[in-house]
C-alpha positions in Angstrom: 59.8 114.2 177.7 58.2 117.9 177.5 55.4 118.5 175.4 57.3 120.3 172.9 59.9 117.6 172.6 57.2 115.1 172.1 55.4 116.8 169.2 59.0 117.2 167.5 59.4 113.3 167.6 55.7 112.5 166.7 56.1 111.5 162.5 53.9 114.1 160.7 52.2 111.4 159.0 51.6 107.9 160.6 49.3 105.0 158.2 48.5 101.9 160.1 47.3 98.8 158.7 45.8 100.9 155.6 43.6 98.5 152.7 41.2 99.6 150.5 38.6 97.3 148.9 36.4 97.5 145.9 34.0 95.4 144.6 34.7 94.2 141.2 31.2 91.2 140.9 29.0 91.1 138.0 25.5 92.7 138.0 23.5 90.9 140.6 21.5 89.3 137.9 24.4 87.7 135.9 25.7 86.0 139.1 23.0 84.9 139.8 22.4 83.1 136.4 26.0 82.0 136.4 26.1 81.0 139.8 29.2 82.9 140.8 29.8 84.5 144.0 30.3 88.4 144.8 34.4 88.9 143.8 36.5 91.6 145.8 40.1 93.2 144.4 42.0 94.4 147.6 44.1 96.7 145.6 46.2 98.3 149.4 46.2 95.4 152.1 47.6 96.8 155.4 50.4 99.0 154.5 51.5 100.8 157.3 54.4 103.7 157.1 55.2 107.0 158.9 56.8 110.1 157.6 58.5 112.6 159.1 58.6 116.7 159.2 60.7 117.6 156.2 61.8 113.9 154.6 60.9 112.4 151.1 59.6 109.1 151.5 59.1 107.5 148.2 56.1 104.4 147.3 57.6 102.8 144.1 56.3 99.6 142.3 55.1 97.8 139.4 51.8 99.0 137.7 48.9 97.6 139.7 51.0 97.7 143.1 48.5 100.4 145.0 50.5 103.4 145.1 47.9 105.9 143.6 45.4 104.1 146.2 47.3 104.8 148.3 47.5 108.4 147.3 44.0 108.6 147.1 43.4 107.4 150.3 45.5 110.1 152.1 44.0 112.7 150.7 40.4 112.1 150.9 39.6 110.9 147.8 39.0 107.2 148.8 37.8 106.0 151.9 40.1 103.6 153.8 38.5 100.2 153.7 40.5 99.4 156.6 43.2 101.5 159.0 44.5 104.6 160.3 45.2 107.7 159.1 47.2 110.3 161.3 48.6 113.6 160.4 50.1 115.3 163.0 48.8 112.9 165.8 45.0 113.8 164.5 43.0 111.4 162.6 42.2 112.4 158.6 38.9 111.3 159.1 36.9 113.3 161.9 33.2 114.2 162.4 34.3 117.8 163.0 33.9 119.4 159.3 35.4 122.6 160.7 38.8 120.7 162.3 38.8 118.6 158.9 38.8 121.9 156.9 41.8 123.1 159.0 43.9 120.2 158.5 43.0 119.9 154.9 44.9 123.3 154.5 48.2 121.6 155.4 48.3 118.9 152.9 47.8 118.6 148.7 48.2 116.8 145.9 50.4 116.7 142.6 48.4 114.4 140.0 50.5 112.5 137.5 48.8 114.2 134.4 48.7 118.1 134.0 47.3 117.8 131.4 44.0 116.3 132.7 44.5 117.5 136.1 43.8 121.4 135.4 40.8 123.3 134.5 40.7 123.9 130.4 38.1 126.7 130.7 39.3 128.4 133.8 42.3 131.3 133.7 45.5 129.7 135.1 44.8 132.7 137.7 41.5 131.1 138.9 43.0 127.4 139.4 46.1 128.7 141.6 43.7 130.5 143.7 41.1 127.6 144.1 42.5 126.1 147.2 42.6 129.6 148.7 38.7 129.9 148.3 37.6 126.6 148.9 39.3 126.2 151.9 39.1 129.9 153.1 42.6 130.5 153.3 42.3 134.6 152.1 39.3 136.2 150.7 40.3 139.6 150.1 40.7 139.7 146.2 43.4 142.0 146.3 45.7 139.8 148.3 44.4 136.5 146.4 45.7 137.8 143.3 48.8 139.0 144.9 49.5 135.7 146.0 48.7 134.1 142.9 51.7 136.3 141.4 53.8 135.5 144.0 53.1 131.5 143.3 53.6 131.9 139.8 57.1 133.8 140.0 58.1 131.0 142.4 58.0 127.7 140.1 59.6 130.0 137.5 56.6 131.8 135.5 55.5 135.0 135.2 52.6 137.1 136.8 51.4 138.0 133.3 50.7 133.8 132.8 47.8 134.1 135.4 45.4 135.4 132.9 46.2 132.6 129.9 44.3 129.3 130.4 46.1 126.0 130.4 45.9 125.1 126.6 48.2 128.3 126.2 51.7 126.1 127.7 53.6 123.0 127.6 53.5 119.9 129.6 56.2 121.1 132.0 54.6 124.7 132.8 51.4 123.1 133.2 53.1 121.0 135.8 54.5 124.1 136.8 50.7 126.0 137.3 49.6 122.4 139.4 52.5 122.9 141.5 51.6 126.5 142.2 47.9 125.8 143.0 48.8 122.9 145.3 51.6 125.2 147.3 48.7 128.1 147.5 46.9 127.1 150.5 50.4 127.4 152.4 50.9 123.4 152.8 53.2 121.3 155.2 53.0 117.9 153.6 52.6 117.1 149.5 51.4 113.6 148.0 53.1 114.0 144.9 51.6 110.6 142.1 54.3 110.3 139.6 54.7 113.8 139.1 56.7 113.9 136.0 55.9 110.7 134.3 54.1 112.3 131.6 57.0 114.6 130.7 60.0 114.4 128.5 63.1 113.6 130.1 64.9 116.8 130.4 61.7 118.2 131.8 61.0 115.8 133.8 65.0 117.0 135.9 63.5 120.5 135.8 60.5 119.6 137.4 62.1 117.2 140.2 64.5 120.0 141.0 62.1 123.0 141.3 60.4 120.0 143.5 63.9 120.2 146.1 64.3 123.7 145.6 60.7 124.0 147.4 61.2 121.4 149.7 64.3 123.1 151.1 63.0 126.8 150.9 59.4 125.5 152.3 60.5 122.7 154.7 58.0 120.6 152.9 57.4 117.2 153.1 56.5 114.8 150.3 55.2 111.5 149.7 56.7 111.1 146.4 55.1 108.2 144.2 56.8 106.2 141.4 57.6 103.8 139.1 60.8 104.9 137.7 63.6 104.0 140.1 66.4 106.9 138.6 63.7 109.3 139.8 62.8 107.9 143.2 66.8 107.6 144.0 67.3 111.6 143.2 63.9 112.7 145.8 63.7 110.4 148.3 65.1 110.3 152.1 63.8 106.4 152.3 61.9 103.9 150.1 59.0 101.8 150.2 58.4 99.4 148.0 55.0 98.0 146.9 54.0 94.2 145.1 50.7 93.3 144.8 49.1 96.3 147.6 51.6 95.2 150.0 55.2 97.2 151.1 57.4 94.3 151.0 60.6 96.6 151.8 61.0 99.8 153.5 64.8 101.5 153.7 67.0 104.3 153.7 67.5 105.6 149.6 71.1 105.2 149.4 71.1 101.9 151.3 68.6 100.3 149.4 69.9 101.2 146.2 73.5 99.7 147.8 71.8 96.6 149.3 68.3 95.9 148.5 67.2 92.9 150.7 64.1 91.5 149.4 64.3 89.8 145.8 61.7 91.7 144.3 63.6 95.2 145.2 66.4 93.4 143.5 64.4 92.3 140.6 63.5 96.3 140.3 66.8 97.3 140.6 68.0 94.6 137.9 65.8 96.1 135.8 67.3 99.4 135.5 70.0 99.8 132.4 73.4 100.0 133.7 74.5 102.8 132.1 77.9 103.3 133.4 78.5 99.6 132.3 79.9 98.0 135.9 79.6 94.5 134.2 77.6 93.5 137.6 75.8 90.1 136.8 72.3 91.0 136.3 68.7 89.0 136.3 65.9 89.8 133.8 62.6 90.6 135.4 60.6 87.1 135.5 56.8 86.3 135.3 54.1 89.0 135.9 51.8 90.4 139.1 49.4 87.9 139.9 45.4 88.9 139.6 44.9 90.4 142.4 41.2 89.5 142.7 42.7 86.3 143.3 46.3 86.4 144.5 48.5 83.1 146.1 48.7 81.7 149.3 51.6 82.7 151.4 53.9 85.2 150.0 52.1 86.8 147.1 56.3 87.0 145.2 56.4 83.5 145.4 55.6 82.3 142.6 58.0 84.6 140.6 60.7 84.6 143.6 64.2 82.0 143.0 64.6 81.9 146.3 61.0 80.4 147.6 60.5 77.1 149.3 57.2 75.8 150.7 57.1 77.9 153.9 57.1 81.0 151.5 54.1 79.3 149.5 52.1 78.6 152.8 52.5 81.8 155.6 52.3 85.2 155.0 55.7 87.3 156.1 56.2 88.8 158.9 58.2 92.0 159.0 62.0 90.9 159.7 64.4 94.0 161.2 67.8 94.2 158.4 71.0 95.9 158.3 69.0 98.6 155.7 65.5 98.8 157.3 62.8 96.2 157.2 61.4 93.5 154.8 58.8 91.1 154.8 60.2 88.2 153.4 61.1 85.0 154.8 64.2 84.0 152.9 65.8 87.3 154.4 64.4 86.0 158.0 65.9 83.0 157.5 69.3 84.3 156.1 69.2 82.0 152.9 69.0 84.6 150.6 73.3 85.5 149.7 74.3 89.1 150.4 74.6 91.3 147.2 75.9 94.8 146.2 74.5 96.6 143.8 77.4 98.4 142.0 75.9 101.9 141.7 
């Protein structure tokens, strides 16, 4: 294979083994006193995915699962407590601060709130062109502000909206301006955390379809984060699913919304209304995430999982090869879990 063909094939993200950490003890003092040991949450325990040039993969999950963790992590806002990080075959982390300013130009971030996530006393101007500044992408003022136009008049706003601040618009342009300031340092690869969560509805298909329309005008690739299913199914290429800081499930969109393997993708996918009324039998969502400071043995679904036995409540899963991707789960190893369609 030539070196060209190789860098094609290489993914343009590859996470191995990633967990994160954090210690949640009491003041030294009051364990002390109470005589309790040091407690640790391990809110990401060795999730590893790729992603390649130009494909949506999609981290969905029920609060608590890891997925803005994960987020985080990619983008150099948490240290990995554990694991690799690789974008385009380098490693996030290196003691170069000059090669770590060059990749940093190819990758951003879409936080879930713009309302929080954007400057209230700086000139929506001024935010766009942050990333160009701090990361020395122009300096020549003229061209910055050029730029910043240009940005603007591509997520659908005008030029003259660079010089009103962020209280000035609603919660779809201001997702709009975070859009814009994350696309201004020229990026390959976006980690977008539940980008329209905080929006109305018809907003929130406004938003996800600008979101395409850049993706195929860009040849951008996202890591789009979730918890709302409907969403994930109109972005994403394939699917990860978290429980408890763990991916449980990884497969193609359309397959997994056809065929999900493991039951707590199916207990998702029950969850959703079925608003073209198939009359499929459904299952209401049972039991809630165990604390994660101190999760169970075994599989962590188990104890909310119809389809455990003792094996599940005693080894950890392995990841098992399926007809739609992969799943750790030993029911699906074992082929005792029945086959099911999800009429969608």
């Amino acid at each position: 294979m030539s070196k060209v063909a190789a860098k094609a094939a290489t993914p343009l993200l590859q996470v191995s083994d990633l967990s994160c950490v954090f210690d949640v003890s009491k003041p030294w003092l009051n364990r002390l006193i109470e005589r309790e040991p040091k407690q640790f949450l391990r809110a990401v325990d060795n999730v590893s995915f790729e992603i390649r040039k130009g494909e949506t993969l999609a981290l969905v999950g029920e609060s608590g699962s890891g997925k803005s963790t994960i987020a985080k992590m990619l983008v150099g806002l948490l240290d990995p407590s554990e694991g690799t990080i690789l974008f385009d075959g380098e490693p996030m982390i290196t003691h170069s601060s000059d090669r770590m300013t060059e990749l940093r130009k190819r990758f951003q971030m879409i936080f879930q709130s713009p309302y929080a996530s954007l400057n209230p006393r700086w000139k929506v101007a001024d935010v766009i062109a942050e990333p160009m500044i701090v990361l020395g992408v122009e300096k020549d003022s003229a061209k910055i502000q050029a730029r910043v136009d240009e940005l603007l008049d591509l997520v659908s706003l005008s030029a003259a909206d660079g010089s009103k601040f962020p209280h000035e618009f609603s919660g779809g342009q201001r997702q709009r301006i975070a859009i814009a300031r994350a696309l201004s340092s020229s990026p390959e690869f976006i980690v977008c955390d539940e980008p329209t969560s905080a929006l109305d509805v018809s907003v929130q298909a406004q938003i996800l379809n600008l979101m395409r329309d850049l993706q195929d005008q860009l040849g951008l690739t996202y890591l789009f984060i979730s918890h709302d299913l409907s969403v994930v199914r109109h972005m994403a290429n394939r699917i990860g699913v978290l429980y408890l800081g763990a991916l449980v499930e990884i497969s193609d969109s359309k397959e997994l919304f056809r065929a999900p393997q493991h039951p707590y993708t199916r207990m998702l996918l029950d969850a959703v209304p079925d608003l073209e009324m198939t009359g499929r039998k459904r299952k209401e969502v049972e039991g809630e995430i165990p604390n994660p400071i101190n999760p169970p043995s075994g599989c962590t679904f188990h104890p909310r999982c119809p389809f455990a036995n003792e094996r599940c409540r005693r080894e950890v899963p392995r990841w098992t090869r399926t007809k739609t991707g992969v799943a750790a789960c030993h029911g699906v190893e074992e082929s005792r879990i029945p086959e099911t369609e999800m009429a969608r």
